[in-house]
N, C-alpha and C positions, 0 to 999 in steps of 0.2 A: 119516667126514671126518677127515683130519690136522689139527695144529698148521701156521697159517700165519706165517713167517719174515718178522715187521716189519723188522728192523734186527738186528745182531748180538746174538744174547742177547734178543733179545724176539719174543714169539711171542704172537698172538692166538689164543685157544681160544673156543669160543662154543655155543650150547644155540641149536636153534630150536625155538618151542613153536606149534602148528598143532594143537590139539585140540580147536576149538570153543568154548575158555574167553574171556571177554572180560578184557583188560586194565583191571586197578581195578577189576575186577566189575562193569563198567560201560559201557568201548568196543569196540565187536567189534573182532575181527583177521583179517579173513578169508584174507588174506595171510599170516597168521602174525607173531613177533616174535621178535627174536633175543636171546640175553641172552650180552652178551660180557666177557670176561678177557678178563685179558693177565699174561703170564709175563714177568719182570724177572731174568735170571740174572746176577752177579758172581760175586765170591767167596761172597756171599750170595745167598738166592734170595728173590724178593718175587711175590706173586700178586695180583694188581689187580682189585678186584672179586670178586660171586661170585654165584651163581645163587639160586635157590631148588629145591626138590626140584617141582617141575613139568613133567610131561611128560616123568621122568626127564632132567632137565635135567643132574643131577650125571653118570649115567650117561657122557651127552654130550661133558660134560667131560674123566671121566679117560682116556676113549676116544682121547682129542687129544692128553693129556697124554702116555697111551702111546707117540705117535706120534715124540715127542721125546726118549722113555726118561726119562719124569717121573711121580712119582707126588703125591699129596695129604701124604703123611709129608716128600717132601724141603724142601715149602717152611721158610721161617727167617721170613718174615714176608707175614700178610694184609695189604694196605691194602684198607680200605672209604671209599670217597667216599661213601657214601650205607645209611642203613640203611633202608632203604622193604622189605618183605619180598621182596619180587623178586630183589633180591641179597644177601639175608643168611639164609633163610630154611631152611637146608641148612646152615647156622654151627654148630648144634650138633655131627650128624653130621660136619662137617670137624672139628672138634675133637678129636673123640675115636677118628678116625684121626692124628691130628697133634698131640697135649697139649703140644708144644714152641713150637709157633706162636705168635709173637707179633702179637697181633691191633692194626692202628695206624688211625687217627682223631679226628674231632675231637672236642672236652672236651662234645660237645652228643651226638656219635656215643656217646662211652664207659657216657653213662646209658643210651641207645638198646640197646646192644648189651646191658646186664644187665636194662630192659625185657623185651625180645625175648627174649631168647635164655637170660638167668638166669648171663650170662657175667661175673665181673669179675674173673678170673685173667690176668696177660697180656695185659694189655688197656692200652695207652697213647695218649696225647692229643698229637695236634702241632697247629701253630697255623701262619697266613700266615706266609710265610720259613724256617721249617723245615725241613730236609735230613734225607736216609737217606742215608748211603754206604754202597751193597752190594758193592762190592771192581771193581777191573779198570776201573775208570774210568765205573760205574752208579751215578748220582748221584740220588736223587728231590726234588724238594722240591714241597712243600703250599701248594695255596692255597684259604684259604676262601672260598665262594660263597656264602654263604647263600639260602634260598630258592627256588633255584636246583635244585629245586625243596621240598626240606624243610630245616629250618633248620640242619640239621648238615652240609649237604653240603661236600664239597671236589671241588679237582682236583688232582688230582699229574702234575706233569711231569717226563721224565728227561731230562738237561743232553744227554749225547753225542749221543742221535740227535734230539731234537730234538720229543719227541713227549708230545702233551696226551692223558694220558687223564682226561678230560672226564664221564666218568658220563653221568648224564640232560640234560646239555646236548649240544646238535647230535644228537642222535638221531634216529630214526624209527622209525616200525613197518616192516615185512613184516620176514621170512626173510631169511637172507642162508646163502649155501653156500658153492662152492668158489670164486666170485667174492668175493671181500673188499673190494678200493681202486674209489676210486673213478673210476682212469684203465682200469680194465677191463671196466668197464659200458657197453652197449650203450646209444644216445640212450633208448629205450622203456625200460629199466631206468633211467634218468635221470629219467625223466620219470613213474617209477611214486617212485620215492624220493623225487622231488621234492614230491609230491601226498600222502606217507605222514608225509612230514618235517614239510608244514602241519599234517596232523591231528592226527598227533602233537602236535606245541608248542598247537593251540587247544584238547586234550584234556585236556593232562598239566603244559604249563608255561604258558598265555595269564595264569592269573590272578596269576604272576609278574612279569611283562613287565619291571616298572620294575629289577627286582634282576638280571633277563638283561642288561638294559643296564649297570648297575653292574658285574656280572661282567667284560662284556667289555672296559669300559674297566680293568678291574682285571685285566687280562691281556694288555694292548696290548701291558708292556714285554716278554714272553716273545718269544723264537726259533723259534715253533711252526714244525716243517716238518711233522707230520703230526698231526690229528686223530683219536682211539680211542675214540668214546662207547660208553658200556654199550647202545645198542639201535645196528642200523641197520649201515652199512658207514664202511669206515675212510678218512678223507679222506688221501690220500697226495701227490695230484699239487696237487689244489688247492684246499688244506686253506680259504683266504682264502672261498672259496664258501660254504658252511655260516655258515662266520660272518656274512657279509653277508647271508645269509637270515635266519637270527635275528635282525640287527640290524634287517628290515626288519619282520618279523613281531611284535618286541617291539616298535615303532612305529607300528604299524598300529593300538593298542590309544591312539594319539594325535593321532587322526582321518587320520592319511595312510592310508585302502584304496584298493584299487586301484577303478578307474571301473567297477565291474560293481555289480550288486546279488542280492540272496538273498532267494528269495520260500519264506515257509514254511507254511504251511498245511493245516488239518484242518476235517473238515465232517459234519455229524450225519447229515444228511438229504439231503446232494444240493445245498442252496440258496445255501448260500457257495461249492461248488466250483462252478459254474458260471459265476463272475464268475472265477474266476484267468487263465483265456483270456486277458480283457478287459483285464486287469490286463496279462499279457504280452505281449499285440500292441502296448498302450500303450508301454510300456517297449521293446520291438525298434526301434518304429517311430523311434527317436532310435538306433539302431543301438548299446546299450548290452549286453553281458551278461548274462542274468537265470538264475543257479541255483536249480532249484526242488525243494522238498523237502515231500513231505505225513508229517506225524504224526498219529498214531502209529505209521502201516504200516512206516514211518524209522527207525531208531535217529537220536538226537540228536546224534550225533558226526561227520557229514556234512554237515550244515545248520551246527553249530556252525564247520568248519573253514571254511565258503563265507563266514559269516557275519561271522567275524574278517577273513579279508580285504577285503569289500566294503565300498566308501564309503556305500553304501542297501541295509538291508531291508525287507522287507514281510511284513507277517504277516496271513494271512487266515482268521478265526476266526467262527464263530458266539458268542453268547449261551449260556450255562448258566446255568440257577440264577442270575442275576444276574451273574455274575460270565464272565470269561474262560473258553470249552470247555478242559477241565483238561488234556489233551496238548502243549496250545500254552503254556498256563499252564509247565507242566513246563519246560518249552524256554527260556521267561521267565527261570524260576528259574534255568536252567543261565546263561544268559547273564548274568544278573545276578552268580552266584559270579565268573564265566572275566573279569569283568570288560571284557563286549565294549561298551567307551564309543565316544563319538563320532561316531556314524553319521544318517545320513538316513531320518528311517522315515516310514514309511505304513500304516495298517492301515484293512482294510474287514471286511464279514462282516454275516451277517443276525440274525434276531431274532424270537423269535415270539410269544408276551404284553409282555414288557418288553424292554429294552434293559438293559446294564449291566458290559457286555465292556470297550466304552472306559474309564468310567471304573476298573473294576479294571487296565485295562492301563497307564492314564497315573501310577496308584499304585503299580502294581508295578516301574514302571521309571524313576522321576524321580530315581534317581542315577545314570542310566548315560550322563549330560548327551548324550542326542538330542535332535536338532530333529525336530520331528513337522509331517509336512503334516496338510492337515484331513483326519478320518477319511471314511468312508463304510458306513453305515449304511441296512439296509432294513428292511424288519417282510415275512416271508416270503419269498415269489417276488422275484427281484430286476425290473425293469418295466428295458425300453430307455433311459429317462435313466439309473439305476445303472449299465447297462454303458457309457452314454458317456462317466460321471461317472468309472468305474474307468479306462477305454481313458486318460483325460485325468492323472488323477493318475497313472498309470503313467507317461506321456511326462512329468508336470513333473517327476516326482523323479527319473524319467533325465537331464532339461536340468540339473536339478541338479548331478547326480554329475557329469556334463559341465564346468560351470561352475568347480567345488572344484577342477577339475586345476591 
């Protein structure tokens, strides 16, 4: 792959990593995920961003770099918006091809960066409002994000052309190749980006939400004509999209989900999954959405992105040990971190000596302020009134989600 020519003087270079690894050791990529720079040339040269040594990721780089007649030694200056090891984690070996580099971020980045890295030579701190003049009319200035998604993060924007590089916000997962902007993407590449963009933010930025929103009003006043996040593709034509997804995605965490619901469920023996049917004919029958996901055969990272945007979930679990079957538990837990409040639930599932799922689930989740229908509950086989009982809560808490529009 080449360097692609954003605007005069600015060039995105990018790493796709596709090697089975999960992102955060934790969400698959089966798509892949891209980790992107960007080159800032004036009189001075600035490099935005940086990879990790993953999947020969640097390799990736200087390969691009080549392409422009640039090497890792000519840079004058790193900016880091973000020290999360994904793009710092290759910091030492840049260094000590380029001991002249002076490495810039925020006063939260600068401890991060001697953390990590053992780095505090060259190493300086900018703050909201702060300018780099790189020569030739290449201007940057900083704006802190905090949280957004680690507490050091920033964005830098350059004045002439007009352009946000944004780090971990407006991102997504998959690959991106010799397609970059977003006016050269085919509707099915829209619409896969579009679906990577949610997982993304319910994965990586949901338990944010409140500081996305912060951010963006803390950038309303910028010029943006193009968006350049560290994953995903560069928003060029129409930059205003991405944002108004995030705007809607960090809201959704404020009971606005879309009218669909997310049914999630695992089963020991056969006797809870027998009722999910029941559950989903219920819920069609009001002509609602219903995303269904079983754990633990699932990664958690598909349920969690349906789950963020639905106004109603459903979880359908057996008994353990007293307490909630530990897959779905899991699920709980994740939900509880990502901070998925507000929604409409429902849960059923059976039981075989005792009972004691409900009550571990009404504990586990009474700060994630949902309204709970009555559960549903059987001791073994479920008999024909449980599946009338399921068919009927399915159709209420669809007339529900119905009703919230």
């Amino acid at each position: 792959m080449k360097a692609v020519k954003m605007s005069e003087g600015i060039y995105r270079v990018g790493a796709n990593i596709k090697n089975g690894d999960m992102f955060e050791g934790m969400w698959p990529i089966p798509d892949g995920v891209s980790l992107n720079c960007y080159v800032v040339s004036g009189e001075k040269k600035a490099l935005i961003d940086m990879v990790d040594d993953w999947n020969n990721a640097p390799g990736q780089i200087r390969e691009q770099l080549n392409s422009i007649s640039m090497g890792i030694e000519d840079f004058d200056y790193l900016i880091l918006n973000h020290m999360e090891p994904d793009h710092i984690g290759w910091l030492q070996e840049f260094v000590v091809i380029n001991p002249k580099v002076q490495i810039v971020t925020t006063p939260k980045g600068v401890d991060l960066v001697k953390a990590f890295c053992g780095i505090t030579e060259n190493v300086s701190a900018v703050k909201s409002g702060d300018t780099l003049d790189l020569g030739n009319g290449k201007v940057l200035s900083f704006t802190e994000i905090p949280n957004v998604h680690w507490p050091e993060t920033m964005v830098t924007y350059e004045s002439e052309s007009g352009i946000l590089f944004s780090c971990d916000a407006f991102g997504s997962y998959g690959e991106v190749h010799e397609i970059v902007f977003d006016d050269e993407l085919s509707q099915e590449q829209h619409d896969f980006y579009d679906r990577e963009s949610l997982r993304y933010y319910a994965n990586i930025i949901a338990t944010f939400s409140l500081f996305v929103l912060k951010a963006i009003d803390k950038l309303a006043g910028l010029d943006i004509k193009m968006i350049a996040p560290s994953h995903g593709i560069v928003w060029r034509e129409n930059p205003g999209v991405i944002v108004e997804r995030y705007k809607q995605y960090a809201n959704f965490m404020n009971g606005k989900g879309l009218p669909e619901i997310t049914l999630i469920w695992g089963s020991m023996y056969g006797y809870t999954e027998k009722v999910v049917s029941s559950v989903v004919k219920g819920i069609r029958s009001e002509s609602v959405p219903v995303h269904v996901h079983r754990v633990p055969e699932e990664n958690a990272s598909w349920a969690l992105a349906d789950a963020w945007k639905s106004a109603g979930i459903v979880f359908g679990m057996p008994t353990y040990e007293y307490k909630m079957f530990p897959p779905i538990a899991g699920v709980v837990d994740v939900f509880e971190d990502k901070r998925v409040w507000n929604k409409k639930v429902f849960r059923f599932g059976s039981f075989g000596w005792s009972g004691g799922a409900q009550k571990d689930f009404m504990e586990k989740t009474k700060k994630l302020k949902w309204e709970h229908l009555e559960p549903l509950e059987w001791q073994g086989e479920a008999d024909d009134e449980a599946h009338k009982i399921a068919f009927e809560r399915g159709a209420e808490l669809a007339r529900m989600i119905k009703k919230a529009e």
